[in-house]
Structure formats: structure tokens, C-alpha cells
N, C-alpha and C positions, 0 to 999 in steps of 0.2 A: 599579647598584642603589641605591647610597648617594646617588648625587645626584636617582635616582626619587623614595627615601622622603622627602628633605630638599622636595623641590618640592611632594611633597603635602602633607607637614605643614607648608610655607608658606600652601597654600593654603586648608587645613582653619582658619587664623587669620578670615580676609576671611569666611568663610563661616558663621563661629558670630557674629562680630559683628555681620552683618546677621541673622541671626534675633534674637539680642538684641535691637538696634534694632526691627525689625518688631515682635517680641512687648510691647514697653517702648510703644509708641507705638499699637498695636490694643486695648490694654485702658488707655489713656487718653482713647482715642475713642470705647470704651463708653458710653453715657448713665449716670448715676448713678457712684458711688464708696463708698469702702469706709467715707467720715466718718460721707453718710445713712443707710449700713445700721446705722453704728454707734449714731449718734445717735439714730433713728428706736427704738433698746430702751431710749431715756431720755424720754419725755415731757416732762420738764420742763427737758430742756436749751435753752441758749440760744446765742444767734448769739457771745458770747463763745467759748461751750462749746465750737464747732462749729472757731472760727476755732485757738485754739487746741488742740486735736485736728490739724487739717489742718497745724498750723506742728511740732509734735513727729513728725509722719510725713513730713515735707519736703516735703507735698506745697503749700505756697505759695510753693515756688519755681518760676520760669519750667522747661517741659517741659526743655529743651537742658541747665540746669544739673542736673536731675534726672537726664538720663540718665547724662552725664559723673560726678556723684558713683556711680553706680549701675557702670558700669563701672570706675571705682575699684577699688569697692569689692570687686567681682569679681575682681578681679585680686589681693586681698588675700586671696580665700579666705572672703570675707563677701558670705552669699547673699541678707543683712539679715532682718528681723525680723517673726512672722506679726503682725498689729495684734490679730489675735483670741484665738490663744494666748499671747503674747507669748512664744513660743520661737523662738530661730534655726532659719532654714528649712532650715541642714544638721545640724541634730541631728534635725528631722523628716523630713528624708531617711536619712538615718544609720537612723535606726530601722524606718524604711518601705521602703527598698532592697529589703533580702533579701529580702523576701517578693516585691515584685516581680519580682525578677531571678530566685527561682527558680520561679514561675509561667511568667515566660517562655520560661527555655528548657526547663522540662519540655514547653512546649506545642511548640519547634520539634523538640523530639527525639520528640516523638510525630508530629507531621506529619513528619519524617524517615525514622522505623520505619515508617512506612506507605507515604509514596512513594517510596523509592527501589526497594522489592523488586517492590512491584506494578506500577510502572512498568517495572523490566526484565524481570519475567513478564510483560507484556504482550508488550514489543518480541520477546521470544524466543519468545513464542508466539501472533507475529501471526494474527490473524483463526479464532482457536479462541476457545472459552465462555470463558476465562480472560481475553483480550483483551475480551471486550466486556462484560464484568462491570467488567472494572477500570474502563474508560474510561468507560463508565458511573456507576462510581461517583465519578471525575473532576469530568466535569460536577455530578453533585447537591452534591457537596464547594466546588464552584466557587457553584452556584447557589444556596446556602441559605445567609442571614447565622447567624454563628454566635448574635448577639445576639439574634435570633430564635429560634432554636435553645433558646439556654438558657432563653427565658422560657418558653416555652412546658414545658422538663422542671423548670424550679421549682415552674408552676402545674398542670398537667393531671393529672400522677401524683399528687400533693397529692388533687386533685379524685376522681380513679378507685381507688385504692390505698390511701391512706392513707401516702404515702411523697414524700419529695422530698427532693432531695441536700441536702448538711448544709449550711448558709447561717451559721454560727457557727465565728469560726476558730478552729485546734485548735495551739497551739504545737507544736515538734519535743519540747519538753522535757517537753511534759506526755504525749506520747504518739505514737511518730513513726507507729506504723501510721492511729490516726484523724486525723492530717495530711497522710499522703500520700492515703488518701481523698479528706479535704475538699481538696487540691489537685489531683486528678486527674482529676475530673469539670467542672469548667470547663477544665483542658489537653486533654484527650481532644476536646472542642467545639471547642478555638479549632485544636487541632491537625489533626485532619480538614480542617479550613477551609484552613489553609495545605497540606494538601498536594496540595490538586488542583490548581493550578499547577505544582509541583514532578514531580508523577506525570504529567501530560500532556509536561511538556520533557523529563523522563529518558524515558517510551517515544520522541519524536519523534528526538530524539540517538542514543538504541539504536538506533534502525530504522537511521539513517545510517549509523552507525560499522557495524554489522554488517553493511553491503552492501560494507564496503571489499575492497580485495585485497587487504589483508594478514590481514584474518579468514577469507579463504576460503583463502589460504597456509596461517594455523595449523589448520585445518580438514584440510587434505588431507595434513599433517604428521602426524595422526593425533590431535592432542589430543584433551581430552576436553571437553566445551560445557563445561565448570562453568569450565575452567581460562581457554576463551578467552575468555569472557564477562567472567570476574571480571580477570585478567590485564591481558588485550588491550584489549578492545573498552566496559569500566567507566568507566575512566580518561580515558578520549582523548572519552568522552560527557559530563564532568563537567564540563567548563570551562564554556558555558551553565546548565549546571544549578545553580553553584553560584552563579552570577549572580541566579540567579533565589534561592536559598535567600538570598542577601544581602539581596534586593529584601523577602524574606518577612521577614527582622529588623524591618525596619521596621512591617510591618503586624502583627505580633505586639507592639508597643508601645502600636499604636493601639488593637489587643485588649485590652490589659491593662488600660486605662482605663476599659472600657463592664464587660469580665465581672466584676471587682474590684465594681462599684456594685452591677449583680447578684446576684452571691456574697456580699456584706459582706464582704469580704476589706480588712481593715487593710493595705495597699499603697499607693504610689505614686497608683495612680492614681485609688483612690478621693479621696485627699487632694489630686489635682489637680483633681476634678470639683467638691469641696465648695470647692476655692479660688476658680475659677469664679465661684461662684454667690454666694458671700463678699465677692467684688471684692478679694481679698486678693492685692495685687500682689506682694509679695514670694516670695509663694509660687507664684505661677504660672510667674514669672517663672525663678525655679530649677529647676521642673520642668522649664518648655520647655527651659532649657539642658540639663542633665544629658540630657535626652532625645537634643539634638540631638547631641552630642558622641558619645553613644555610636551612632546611625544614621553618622554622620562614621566614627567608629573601625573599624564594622561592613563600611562600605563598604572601606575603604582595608584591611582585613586581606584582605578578597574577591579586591582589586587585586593584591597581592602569593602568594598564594595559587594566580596564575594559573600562576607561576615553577613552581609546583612540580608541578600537576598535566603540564602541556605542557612540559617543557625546553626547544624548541625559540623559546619567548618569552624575550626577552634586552627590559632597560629601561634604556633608551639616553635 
């Protein structure tokens, strides 16, 4: 088991440093940079201006030395510096984190309350109104982007009602009920969204594991369905499904960037979209890592995680 975790966390190293690279070398390939966008709100700057601008941001050194300082740098805990705020991009992570992290996983724990139950009311109660409700609502959960989703309850209730979800965020301190509001209505969207994959694998696993003979054994032992369902035949259906809820970490990350722009949500990923569009390399730069480290961390607990659901898996 020790030499499992040691091999993965060798290889979670090669794996974050080729995103870095990729990311470090796709937004240098960009047309334009962050000097023009700088310079282009000075009119009267000059090719002096310009040059030295581009020599205090390092960027008039050859790409190779750029990146090598930049991983450095990395490696020291410095995620270097926004050019537009002139703040280090881990005290604008620092401040923007939480709110990301706990959007997100309010959004998986709400796609989780929804499919895991409906999914095993389905498989337990194959091909009744319950079954084809749920699965039904499987698919539209699957079929309808959430980001579409939201624009449309930002504008149309606006338009019809006179009402539309709070779009101004509400700190915990100033008021925790109007912040879990204004957090729950973009999680409820994106979490729907994740659960119709997770609610389609948990019935598909249920139907399996319940045809075993060892569910029709605890069955004719006299148990009670609740006992064997949850007991027996729960467990031994989770190992895919949790595969699959690993798989949804990730596209709950990807959410977090589009519905934060949406909502005005002061978060990660609004400050990733406006870095974007900023050309603010340092800043993207640190997103995509932090990002990527935690889909890495997400995967490899999933991996180990398997130990526990199945005994029967040994990592050799």
C-alpha cells in the first residue's frame, strides 16, 4: 500500500509539470500580451515605455529562461505577481479560494443527495413510475447545460416576475442565511447537472449487484430490503460509482469558472476568466496549477478509496 501511494505521488510530479509547461507556452502563443493591453490605457506611451515595461515583467527574456525561472519560482512557493493588481497571485488566491471550494463542493454534495437515492429507488424499483421518472430525469439533468440553465433563471424571471436570484455576494459574516441563499442557487444548477451521470451508474450497478446470489441468499434469510440494499448490495455497487463521482470533481471545477462569471461571485474562477482576458500570465498560470493539483489529489484519494470500499482489492 505504501509503495502504491509512493509510485503515485511520483507520478503526480511529471504530471503537474507538463501542465505547467503546456499552460506557460499556450498563453505565450496567444497573439497579443499583457505590455499592449497595458500600454494601449496610456496613449502617450513610447517604445522606451513599452520596452521597459516588458524587461521588469521578464518578459524580454528568451521563452526556455522564462519558464525555468517560473518554475523556480514555483518550487519556492511564489506564484509571482498579477502586472495589473500588482498583488501576489497567492494572496489573490488565498482570498478567493474559499469561496470557490465551498461552491464546489456544496454543488457535489447536492448532485450527491440527489443521485445516489434516486438512483437506488430506481434500481429497487425497476420499471415502476419511480423508475422512469428518475431516469428521465437522468437524461434532462445530462441533457441541459447548466450555463444555460442559469442564464436563462438570471433573465426570464427578471423579465416575468419581477425577481431573479441574488447576483451580489453576501459574506458568511455579514449574514450566513443570505449567503447560503446566494450560494445555493447556482449549486442546486450545477449540482443537478452532475448528478445525472452519477444517478444513471448507481441504478446500472444496483440492477447488477442485486441480481447476485448472495442478495437473493440475504433475501431468503429473511432480511429486510432496507437492510440488504443499504448492507449488502450499496457497497459492493459503489466502486464505479465513485469513479464516476471522481470523474464529476473535475467538471465541477470547470463549473465553477462559467457560473462564478454568471452569479458575480468573487471566486477563483471569476479571477481566472478576467485573467484570460487580461493576458495576466501569472495569474492564470496559478489557477491552472492549483486547479490541476487538486483534480491529481481528487483522482488518487478515489484510487485509494477503492481499498476500502472492496477489501478484496490489495495494491501490490
Amino acid at each position: 500500500m505504501q509503495r502504491y501511494i509512493i509510485r503515485r505521488i511520483a507520478l503526480v510530479i511529471p504530471t503537474i509539470l507538463l501542465v505547467m509547461f503546456m499552460t506557460f507556452m499556450i498563453l505565450r502563443l496567444v497573439p497579443g500580451d499583457v505590455v499592449e493591453l497595458i500600454m494601449a490605457e496610456n496613449p502617450y506611451a513610447t517604445e522606451q515605455d513599452r520596452e521597459a515595461l516588458r524587461e521588469s515583467l521578464g518578459l524580454d527574456d528568451p521563452i526556455p529562461v522564462q519558464f525555468v525561472r517560473y518554475t523556480g519560482n514555483v518550487l519556492q512557493g511564489d506564484l509571482g505577481t498579477s502586472p495589473w493588481t500588482k498583488r501576489p497571485v497567492t494572496d489573490e488566491l488565498r482570498d478567493r479560494a474559499p469561496i470557490t471550494l465551498e461552491f464546489g463542493l456544496l454543488s457535489v454534495l447536492v448532485g450527491l443527495v440527489v443521485a445516489l437515492p434516486v438512483g437506488i429507488l430506481s434500481a429497487v424499483r425497476q420499471d415502476t413510475w419511480a423508475d422512469y421518472v428518475s431516469r428521465s430525469f437522468a437524461i434532462l439533468a445530462l441533457s441541459v447545460p447548466y450555463f444555460f440553465t442559469a442564464t436563462l433563471l438570471v433573465v426570464f424571471p427578471q423579465i416575468w416576475f419581477g425577481w431573479s436570484p441574488p447576483l451580489r455576494y453576501v459574506p458568511w459574516s455579514q449574514g450566513p442565511i443570505d449567503h447560503l441563499y446566494y450560494m445555493l442557487v447556482p449549486a442546486v444548477l450545477l449540482g443537478v447537472n452532475l448528478s445525472g451521470s452519477v444517478m444513471r451508474m448507481t441504478r446500472t450497478m444496483m440492477l447488477e449487484t442485486m441480481r447476485q446470489d448472495y442478495i437473493r441468499t440475504a433475501f431468503s434469510k429473511g432480511l429486510k430490503e432496507r437492510s440488504v440494499v443499504i448492507r449488502h448490495a450499496l457497497k459492493n455497487a459503489l466502486i464505479p460509482v465513485v469513479t464516476i463521482i471522481g470523474l464529476q470533481i473535475g467538471l465541477a471545477v470547470s463549473g465553477t469558472l462559467i457560473l462564478e462569471t454568471i452569479f458575480n461571485m468573487p471566486g477563483v474562477g471569476r479571477y481566472f476568466i478576467s485573467a484570460i482576458f487580461e493576458r495576466d500570465y501569472p495569474s492564470v498560470q496559478g489557477v491552472v496549477l492549483i486547479l490541476a493539483v487538486v483534480v491529481v489529489s481528487v483522482n488518487l484519494m478515489v484510487d485509494l478509496l477503492y481499498g476500502w470500499l472492496d477489501p478484496r482489492i490489495r495494491y501490490s
